[in-house]
N, CA, C and O atoms as a Maestro MAE file, in Angstrom:
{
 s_m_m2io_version
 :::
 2.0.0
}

f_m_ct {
 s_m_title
 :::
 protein
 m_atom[260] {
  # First column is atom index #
  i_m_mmod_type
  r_m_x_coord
  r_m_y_coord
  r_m_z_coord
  i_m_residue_number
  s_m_chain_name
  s_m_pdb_residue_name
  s_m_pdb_atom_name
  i_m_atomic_number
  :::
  1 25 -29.390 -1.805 -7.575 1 A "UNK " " N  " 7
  2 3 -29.661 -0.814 -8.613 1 A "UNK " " CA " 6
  3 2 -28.681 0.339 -8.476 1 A "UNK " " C  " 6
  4 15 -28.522 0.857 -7.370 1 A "UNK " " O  " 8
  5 25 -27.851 0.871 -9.806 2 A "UNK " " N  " 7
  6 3 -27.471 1.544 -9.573 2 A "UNK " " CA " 6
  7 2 -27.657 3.307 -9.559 2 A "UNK " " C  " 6
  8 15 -28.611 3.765 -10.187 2 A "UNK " " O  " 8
  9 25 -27.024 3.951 -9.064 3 A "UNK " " N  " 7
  10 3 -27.938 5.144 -9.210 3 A "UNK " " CA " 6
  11 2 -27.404 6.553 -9.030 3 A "UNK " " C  " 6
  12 15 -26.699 6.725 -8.035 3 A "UNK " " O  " 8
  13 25 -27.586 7.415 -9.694 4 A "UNK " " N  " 7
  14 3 -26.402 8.581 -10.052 4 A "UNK " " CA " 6
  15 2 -25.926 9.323 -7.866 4 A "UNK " " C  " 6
  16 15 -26.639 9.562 -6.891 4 A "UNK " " O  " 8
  17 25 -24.517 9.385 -8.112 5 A "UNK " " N  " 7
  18 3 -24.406 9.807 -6.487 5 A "UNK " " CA " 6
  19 2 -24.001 8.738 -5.808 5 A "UNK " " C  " 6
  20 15 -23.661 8.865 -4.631 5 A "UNK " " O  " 8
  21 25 -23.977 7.605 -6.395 6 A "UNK " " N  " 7
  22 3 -23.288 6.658 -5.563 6 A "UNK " " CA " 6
  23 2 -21.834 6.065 -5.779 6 A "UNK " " C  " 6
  24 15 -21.371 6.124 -6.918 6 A "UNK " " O  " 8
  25 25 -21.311 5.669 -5.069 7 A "UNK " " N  " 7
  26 3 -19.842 5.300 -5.495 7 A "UNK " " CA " 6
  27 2 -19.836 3.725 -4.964 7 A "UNK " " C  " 6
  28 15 -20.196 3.289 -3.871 7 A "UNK " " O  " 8
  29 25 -19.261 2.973 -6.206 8 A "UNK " " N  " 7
  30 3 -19.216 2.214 -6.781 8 A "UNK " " CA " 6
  31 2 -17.831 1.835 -7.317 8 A "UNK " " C  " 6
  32 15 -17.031 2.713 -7.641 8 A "UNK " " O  " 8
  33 25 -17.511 0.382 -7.423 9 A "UNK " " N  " 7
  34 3 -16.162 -0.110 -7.203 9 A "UNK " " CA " 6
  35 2 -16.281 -1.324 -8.389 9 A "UNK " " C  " 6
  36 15 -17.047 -2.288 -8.387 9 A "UNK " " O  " 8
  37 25 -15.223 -0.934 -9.440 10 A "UNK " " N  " 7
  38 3 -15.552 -1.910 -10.474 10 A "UNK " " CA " 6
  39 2 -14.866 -3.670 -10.055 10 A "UNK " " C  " 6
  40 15 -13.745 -3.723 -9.548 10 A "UNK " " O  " 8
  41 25 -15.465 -4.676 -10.260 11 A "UNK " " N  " 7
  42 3 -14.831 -5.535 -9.112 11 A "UNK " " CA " 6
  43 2 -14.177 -6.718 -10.897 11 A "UNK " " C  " 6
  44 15 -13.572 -7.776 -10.724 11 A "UNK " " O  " 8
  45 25 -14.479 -6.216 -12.248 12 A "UNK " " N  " 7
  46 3 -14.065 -6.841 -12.867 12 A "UNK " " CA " 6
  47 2 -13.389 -6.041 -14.557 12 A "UNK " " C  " 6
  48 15 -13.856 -5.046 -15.111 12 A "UNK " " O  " 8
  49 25 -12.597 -6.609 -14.864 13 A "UNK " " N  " 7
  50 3 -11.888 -5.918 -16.275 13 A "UNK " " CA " 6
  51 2 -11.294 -4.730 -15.978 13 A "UNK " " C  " 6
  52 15 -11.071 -4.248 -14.867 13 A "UNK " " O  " 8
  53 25 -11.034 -4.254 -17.166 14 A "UNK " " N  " 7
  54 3 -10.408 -3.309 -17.153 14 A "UNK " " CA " 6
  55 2 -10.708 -2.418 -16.126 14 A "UNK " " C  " 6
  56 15 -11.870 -2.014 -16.150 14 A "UNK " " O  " 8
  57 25 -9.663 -1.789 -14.803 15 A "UNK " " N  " 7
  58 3 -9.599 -0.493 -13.975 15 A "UNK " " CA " 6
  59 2 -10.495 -1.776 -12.518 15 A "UNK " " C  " 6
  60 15 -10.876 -1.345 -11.430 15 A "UNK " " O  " 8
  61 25 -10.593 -2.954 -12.858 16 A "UNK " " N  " 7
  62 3 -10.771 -3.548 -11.153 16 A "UNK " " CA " 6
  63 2 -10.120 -3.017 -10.272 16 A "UNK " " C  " 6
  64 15 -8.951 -2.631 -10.260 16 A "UNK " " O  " 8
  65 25 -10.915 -3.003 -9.508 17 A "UNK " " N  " 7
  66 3 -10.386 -2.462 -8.003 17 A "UNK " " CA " 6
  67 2 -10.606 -1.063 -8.073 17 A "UNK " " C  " 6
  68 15 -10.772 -0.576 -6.954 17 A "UNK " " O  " 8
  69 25 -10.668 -0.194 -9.075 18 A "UNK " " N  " 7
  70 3 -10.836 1.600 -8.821 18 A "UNK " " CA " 6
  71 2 -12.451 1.566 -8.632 18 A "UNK " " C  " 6
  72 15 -13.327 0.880 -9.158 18 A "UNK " " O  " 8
  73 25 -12.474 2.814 -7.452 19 A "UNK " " N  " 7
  74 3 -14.025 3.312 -7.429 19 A "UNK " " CA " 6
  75 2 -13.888 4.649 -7.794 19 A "UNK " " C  " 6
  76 15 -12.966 5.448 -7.957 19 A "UNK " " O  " 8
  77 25 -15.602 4.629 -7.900 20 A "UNK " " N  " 7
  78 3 -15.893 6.417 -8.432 20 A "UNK " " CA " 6
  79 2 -17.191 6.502 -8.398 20 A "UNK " " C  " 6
  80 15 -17.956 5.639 -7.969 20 A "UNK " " O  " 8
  81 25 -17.576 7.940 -9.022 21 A "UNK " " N  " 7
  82 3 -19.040 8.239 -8.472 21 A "UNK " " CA " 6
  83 2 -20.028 8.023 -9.631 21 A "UNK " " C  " 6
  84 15 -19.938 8.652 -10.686 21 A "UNK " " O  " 8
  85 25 -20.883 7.193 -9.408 22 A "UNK " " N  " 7
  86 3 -21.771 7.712 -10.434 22 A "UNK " " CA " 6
  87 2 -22.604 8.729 -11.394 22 A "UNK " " C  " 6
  88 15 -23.713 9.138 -11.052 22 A "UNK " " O  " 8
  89 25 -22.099 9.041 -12.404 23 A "UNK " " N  " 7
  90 3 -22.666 10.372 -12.860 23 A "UNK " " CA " 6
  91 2 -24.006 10.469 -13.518 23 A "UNK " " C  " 6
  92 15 -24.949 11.243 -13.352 23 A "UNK " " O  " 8
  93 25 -23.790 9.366 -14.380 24 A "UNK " " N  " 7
  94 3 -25.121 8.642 -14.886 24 A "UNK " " CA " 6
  95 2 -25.616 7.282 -15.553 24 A "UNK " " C  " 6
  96 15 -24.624 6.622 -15.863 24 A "UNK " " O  " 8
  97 25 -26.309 6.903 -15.745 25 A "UNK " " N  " 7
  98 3 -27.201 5.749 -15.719 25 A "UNK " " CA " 6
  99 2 -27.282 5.742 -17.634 25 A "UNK " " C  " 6
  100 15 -27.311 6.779 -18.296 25 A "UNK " " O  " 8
  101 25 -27.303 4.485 -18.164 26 A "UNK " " N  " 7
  102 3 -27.549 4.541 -19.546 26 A "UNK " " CA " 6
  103 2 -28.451 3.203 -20.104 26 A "UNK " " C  " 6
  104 15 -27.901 2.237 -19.575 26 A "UNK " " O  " 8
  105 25 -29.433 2.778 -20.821 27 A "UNK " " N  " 7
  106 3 -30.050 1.712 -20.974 27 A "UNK " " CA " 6
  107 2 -30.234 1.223 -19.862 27 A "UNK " " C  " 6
  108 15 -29.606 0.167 -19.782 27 A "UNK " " O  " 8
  109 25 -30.901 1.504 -18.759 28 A "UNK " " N  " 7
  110 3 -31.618 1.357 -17.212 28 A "UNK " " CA " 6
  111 2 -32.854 0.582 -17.985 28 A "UNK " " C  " 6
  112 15 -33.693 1.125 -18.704 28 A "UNK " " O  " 8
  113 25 -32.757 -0.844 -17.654 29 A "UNK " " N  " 7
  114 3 -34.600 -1.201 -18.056 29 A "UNK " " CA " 6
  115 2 -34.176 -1.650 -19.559 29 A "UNK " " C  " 6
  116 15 -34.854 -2.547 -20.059 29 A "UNK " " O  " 8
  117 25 -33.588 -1.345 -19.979 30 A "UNK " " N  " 7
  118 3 -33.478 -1.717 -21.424 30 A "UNK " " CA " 6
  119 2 -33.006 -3.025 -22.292 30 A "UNK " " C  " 6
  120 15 -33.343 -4.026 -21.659 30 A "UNK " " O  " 8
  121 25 -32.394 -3.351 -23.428 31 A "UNK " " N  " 7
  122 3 -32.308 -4.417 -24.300 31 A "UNK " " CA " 6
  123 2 -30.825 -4.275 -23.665 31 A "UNK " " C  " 6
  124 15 -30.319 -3.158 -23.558 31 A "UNK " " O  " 8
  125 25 -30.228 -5.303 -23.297 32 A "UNK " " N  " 7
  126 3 -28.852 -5.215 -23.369 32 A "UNK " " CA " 6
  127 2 -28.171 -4.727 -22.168 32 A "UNK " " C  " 6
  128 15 -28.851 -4.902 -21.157 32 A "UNK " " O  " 8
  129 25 -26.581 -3.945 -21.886 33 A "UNK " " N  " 7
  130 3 -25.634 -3.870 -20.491 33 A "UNK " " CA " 6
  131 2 -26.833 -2.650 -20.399 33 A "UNK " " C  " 6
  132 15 -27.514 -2.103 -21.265 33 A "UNK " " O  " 8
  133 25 -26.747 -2.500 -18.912 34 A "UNK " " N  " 7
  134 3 -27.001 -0.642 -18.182 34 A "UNK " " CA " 6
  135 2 -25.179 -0.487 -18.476 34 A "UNK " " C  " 6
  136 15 -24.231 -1.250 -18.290 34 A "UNK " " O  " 8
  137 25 -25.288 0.608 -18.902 35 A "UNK " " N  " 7
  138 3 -23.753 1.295 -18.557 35 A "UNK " " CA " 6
  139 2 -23.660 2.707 -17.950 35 A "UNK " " C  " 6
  140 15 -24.536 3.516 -18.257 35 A "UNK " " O  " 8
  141 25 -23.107 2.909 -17.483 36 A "UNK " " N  " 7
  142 3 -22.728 4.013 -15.874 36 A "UNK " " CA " 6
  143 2 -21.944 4.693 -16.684 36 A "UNK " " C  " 6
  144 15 -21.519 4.040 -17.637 36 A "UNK " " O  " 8
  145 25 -21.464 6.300 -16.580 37 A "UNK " " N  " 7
  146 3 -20.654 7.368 -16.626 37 A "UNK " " CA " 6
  147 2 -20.457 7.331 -14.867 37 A "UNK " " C  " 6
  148 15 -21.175 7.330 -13.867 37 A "UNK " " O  " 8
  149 25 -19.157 7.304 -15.178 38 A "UNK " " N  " 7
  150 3 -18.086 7.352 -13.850 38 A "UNK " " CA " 6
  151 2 -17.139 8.638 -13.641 38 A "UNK " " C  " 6
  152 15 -16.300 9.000 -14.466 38 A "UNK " " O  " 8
  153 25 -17.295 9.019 -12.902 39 A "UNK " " N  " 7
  154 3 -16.010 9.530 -12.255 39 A "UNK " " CA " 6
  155 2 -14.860 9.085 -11.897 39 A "UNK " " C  " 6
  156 15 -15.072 9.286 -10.702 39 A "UNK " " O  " 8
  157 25 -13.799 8.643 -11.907 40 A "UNK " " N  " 7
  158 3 -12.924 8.024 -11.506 40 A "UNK " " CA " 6
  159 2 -11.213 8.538 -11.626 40 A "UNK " " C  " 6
  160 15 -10.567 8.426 -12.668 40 A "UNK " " O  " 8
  161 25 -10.810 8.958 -10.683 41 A "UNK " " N  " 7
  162 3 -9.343 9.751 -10.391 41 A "UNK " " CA " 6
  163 2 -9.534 10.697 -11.656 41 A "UNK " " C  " 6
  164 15 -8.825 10.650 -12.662 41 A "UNK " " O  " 8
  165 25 -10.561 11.531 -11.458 42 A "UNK " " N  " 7
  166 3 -10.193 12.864 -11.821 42 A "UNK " " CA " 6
  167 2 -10.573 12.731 -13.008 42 A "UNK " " C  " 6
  168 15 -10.156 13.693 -13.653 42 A "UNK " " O  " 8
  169 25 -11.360 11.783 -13.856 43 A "UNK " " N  " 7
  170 3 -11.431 11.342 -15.200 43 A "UNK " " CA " 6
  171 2 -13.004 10.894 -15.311 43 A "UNK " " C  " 6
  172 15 -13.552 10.519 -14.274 43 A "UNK " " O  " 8
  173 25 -13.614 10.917 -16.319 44 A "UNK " " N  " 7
  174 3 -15.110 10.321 -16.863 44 A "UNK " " CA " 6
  175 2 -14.577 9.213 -17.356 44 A "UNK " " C  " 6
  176 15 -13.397 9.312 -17.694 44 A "UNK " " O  " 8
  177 25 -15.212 7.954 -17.530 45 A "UNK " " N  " 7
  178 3 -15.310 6.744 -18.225 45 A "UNK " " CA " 6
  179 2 -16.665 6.316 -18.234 45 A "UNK " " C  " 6
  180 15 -17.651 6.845 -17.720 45 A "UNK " " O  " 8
  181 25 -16.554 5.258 -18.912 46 A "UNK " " N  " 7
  182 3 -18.265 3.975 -18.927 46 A "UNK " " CA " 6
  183 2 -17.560 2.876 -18.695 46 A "UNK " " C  " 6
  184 15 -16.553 2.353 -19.172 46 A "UNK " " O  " 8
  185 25 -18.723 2.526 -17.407 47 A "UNK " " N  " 7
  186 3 -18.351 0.622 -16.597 47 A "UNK " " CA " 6
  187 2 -20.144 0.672 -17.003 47 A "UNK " " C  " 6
  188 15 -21.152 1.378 -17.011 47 A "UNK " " O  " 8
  189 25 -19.549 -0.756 -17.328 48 A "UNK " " N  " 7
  190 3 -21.117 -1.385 -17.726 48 A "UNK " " CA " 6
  191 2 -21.222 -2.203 -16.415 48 A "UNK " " C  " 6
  192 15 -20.230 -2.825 -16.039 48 A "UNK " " O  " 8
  193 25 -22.580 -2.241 -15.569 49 A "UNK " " N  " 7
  194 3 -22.474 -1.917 -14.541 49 A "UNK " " CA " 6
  195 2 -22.665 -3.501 -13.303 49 A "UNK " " C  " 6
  196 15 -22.538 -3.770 -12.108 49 A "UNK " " O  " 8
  197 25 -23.098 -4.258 -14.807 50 A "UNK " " N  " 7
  198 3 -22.741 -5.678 -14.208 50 A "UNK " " CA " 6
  199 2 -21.487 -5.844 -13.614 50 A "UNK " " C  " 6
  200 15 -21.471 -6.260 -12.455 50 A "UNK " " O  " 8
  201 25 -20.356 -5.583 -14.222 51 A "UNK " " N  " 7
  202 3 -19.088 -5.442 -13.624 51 A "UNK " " CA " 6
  203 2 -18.593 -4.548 -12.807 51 A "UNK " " C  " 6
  204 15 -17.429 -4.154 -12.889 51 A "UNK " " O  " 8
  205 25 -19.743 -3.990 -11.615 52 A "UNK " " N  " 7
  206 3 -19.796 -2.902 -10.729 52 A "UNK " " CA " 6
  207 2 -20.482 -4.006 -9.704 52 A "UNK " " C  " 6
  208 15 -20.845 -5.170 -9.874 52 A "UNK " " O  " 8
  209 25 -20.496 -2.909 -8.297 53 A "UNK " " N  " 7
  210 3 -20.937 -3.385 -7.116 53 A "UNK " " CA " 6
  211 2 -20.957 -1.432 -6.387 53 A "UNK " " C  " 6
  212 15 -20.283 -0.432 -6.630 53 A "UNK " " O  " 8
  213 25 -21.828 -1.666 -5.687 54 A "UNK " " N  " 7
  214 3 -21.868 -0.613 -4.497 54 A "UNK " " CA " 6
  215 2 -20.490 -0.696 -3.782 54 A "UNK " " C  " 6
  216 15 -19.940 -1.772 -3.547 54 A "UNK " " O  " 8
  217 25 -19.805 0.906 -3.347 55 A "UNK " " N  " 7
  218 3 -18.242 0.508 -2.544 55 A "UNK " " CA " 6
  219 2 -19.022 0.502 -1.125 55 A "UNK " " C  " 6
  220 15 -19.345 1.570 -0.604 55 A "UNK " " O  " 8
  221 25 -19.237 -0.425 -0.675 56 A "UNK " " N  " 7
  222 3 -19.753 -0.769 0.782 56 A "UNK " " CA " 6
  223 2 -18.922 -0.201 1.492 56 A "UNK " " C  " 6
  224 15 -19.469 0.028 2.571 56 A "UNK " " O  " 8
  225 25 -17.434 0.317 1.489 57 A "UNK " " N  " 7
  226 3 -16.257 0.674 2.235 57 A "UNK " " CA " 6
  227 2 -16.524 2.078 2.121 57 A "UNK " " C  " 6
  228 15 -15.898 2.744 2.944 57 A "UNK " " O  " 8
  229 25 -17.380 2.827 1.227 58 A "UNK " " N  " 7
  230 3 -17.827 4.198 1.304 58 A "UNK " " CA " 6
  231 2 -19.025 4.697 0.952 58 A "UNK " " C  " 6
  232 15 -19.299 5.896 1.010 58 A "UNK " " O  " 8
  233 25 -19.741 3.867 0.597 59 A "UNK " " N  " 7
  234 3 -21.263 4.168 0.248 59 A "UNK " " CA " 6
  235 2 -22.414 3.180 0.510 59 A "UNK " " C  " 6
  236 15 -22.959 2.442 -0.311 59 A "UNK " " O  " 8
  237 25 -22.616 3.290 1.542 60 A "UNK " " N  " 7
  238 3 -23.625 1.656 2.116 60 A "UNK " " CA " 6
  239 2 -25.036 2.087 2.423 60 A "UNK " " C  " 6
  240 15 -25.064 2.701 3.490 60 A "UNK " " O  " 8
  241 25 -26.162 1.979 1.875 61 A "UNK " " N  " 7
  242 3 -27.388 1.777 2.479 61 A "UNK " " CA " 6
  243 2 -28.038 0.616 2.344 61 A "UNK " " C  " 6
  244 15 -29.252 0.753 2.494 61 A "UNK " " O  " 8
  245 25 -27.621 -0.682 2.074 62 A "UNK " " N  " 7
  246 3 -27.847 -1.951 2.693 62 A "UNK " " CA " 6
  247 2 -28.518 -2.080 3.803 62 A "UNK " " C  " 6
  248 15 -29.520 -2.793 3.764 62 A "UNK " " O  " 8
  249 25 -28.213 -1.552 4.828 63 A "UNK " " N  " 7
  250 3 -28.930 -1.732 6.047 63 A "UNK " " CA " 6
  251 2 -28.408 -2.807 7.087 63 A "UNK " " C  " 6
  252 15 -28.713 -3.086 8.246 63 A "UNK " " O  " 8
  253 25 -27.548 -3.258 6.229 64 A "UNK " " N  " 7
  254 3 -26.697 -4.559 7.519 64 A "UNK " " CA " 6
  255 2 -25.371 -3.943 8.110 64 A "UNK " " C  " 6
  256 15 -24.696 -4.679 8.830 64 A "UNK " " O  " 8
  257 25 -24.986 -2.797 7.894 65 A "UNK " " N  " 7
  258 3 -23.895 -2.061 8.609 65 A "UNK " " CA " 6
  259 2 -24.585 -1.646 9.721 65 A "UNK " " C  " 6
  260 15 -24.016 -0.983 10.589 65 A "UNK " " O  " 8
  :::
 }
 m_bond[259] {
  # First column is bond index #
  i_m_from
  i_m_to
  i_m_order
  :::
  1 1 2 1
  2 2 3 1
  3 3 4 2
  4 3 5 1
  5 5 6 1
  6 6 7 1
  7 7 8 2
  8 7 9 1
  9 9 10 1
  10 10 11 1
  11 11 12 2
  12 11 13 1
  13 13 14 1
  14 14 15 1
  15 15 16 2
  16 15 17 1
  17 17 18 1
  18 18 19 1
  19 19 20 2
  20 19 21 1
  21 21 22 1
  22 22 23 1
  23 23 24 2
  24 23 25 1
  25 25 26 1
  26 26 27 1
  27 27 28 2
  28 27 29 1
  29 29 30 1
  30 30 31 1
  31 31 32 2
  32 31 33 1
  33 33 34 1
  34 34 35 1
  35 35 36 2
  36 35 37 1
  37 37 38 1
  38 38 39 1
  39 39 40 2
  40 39 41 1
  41 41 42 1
  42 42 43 1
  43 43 44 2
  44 43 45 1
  45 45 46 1
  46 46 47 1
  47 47 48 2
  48 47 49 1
  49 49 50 1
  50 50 51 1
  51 51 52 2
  52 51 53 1
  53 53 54 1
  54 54 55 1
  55 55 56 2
  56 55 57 1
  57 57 58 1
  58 58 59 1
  59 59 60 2
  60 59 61 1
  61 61 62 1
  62 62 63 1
  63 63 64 2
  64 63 65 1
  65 65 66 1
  66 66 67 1
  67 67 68 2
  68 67 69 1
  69 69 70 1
  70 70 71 1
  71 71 72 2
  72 71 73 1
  73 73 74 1
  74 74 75 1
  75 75 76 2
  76 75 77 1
  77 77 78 1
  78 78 79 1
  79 79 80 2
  80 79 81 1
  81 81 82 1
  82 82 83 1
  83 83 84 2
  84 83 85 1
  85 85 86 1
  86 86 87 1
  87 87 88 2
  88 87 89 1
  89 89 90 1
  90 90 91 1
  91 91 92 2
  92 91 93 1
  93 93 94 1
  94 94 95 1
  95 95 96 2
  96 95 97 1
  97 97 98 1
  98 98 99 1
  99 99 100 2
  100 99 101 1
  101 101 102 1
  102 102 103 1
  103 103 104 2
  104 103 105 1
  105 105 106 1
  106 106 107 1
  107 107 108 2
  108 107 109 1
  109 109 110 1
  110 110 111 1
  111 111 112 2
  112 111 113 1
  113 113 114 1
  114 114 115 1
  115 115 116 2
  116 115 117 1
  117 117 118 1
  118 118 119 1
  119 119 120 2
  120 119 121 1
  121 121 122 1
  122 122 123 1
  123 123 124 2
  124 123 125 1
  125 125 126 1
  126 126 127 1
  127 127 128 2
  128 127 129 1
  129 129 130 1
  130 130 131 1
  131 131 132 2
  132 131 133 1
  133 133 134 1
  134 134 135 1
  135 135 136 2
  136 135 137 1
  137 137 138 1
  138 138 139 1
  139 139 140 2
  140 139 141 1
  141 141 142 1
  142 142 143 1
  143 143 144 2
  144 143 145 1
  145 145 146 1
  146 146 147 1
  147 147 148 2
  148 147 149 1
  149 149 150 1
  150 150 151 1
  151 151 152 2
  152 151 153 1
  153 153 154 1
  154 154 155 1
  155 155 156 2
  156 155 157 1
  157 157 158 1
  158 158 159 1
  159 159 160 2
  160 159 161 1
  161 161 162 1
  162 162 163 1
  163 163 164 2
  164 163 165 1
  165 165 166 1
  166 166 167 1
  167 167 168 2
  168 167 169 1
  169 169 170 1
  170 170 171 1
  171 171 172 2
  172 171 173 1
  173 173 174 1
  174 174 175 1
  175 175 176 2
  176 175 177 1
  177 177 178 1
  178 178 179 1
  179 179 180 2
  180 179 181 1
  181 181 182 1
  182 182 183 1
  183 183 184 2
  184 183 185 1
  185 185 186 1
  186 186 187 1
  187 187 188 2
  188 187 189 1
  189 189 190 1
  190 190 191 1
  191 191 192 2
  192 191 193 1
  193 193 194 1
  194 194 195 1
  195 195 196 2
  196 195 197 1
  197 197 198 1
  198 198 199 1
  199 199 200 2
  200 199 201 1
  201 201 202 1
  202 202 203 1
  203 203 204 2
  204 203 205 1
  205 205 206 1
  206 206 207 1
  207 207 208 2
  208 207 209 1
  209 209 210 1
  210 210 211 1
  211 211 212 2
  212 211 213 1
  213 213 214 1
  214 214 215 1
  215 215 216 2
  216 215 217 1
  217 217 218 1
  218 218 219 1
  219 219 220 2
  220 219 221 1
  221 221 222 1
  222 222 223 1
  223 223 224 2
  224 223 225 1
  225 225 226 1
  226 226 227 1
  227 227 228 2
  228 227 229 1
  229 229 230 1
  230 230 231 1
  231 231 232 2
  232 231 233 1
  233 233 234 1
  234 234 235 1
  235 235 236 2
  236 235 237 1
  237 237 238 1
  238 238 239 1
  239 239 240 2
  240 239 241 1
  241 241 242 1
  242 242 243 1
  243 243 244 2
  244 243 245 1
  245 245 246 1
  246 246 247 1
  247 247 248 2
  248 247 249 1
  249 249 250 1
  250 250 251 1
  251 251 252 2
  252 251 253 1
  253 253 254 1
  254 254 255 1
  255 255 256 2
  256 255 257 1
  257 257 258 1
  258 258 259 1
  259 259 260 2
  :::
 }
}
């Protein structure tokens, strides 16, 4: 789940491979993508968030680190 404060690493389409922070959450629970407001090098965008992952390399509460 994703969730505002976390940083997150788009792993597909357009800007793969850049991470950034989550700013906010959009259609959470809803009909259709969740899409995320990002932070990313200094810039806002929307990653719809299927094509996201947690950046385990900077933001991990998994619990297996």
């Amino acid at each position: 789940r994703m969730k505002v404060g976390k940083l997150v690493k788009k792993v597909a389409g357009r800007d793969k491979g850049k991470s950034g922070m989550v700013l906010e959450v959009f259609n959470e629970g809803g009909p259709g993508h969740e899409v995320m407001s990002v932070l990313v090098e200094g810039k806002i965008t929307n990653w719809p968030s299927h094509l996201t992952e947690i950046d385990h390399d900077k933001d991990c509460d998994c619990g297996k680190h």
